[in-house]
N, C-alpha and C positions, 0 to 999 in steps of 0.2 A: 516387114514381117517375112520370117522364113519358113517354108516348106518344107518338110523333110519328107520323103518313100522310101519306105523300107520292102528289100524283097527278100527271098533264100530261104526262108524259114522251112522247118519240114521236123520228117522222122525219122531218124537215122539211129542202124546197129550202132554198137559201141565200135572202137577202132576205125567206123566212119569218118566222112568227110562232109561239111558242107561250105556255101560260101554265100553272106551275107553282102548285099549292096544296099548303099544310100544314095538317095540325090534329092539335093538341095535346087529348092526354087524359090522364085520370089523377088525380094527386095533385098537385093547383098549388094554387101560395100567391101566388107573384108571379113572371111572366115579363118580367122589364124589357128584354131584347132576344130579337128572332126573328131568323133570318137564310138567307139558302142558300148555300152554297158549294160547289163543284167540283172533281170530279180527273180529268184522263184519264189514259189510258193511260202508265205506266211517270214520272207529274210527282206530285206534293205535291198535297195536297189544297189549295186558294185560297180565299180570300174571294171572294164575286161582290157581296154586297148586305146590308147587315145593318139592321132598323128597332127604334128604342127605343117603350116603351109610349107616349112621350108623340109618337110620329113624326119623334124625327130621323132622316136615313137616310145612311149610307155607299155608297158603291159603290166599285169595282174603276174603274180609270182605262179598262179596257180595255172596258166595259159601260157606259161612262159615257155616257147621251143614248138610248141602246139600250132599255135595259131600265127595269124600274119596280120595284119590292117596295110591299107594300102591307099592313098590315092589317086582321085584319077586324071588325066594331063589339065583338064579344066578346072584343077581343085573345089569345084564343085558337089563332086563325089568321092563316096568310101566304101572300101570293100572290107570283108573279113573275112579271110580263109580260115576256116577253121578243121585243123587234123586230128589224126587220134581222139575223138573223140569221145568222153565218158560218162556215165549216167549224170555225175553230178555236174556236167555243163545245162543239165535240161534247166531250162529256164525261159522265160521273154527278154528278149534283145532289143534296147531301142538305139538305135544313133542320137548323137548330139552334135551339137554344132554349136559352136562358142562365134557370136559377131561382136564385134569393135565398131561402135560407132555412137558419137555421143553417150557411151557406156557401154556398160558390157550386159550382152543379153545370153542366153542360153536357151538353145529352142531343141525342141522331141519329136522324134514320131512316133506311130503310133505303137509299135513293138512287132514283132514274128516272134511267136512260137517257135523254138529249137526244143526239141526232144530226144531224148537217144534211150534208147532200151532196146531191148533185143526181143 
């Protein structure tokens, strides 16, 4: 079983800045992708940013230049820079975390609050 902590969350103007981390604990063998993704209010949960252990990274077309996802040297953890930011980033953000081992699992935390308005 994995753990995931999600921190960062807040309430930021537009043009703002925040930056989301995750850390993963627990029982890991091997996490070959971390990612975050988002839901607001009454839509589907989205992809925002996903990074493989070796650093390739995905984004969402609509965070694309905006934002950053990162790992951290104990691939463990994930961060999300996220810039420019604008009303319709408001959403909950959880991290993911894809493990490999005798199949493939997919574990969540529990989400931050991102808000942006002015």
């Amino acid at each position: 079983q994995v753990h995931l902590v999600e921190s960062g969350g807040g309430l930021v103007q537009p043009g703002g800045s925040l930056r989301l981390s995750c850390s993963a604990s627990g029982t890991i063998f091997s996490l070959p992708a971390m990612g975050w993704y988002r839901q607001a209010p009454g839509k589907q949960r989205d992809l925002v940013a996903i990074i493989t252990s070796g650093g390739t990274t995905t984004y969402a077309d609509s965070v694309k230049g905006r934002f950053t996802i990162s790992r951290g040297n104990a691939r463990n953890t994930v961060d999300l820079q996220m810039n420019s930011l604008k009303p319709e980033d408001t959403a909950v953000y959880y991290c993911n975390a894809v493990q490999i081992h005798r199949g493939r699992y997919d574990y969540w935390g529990q989400g931050t609050q991102v808000t942006v308005s002015s």
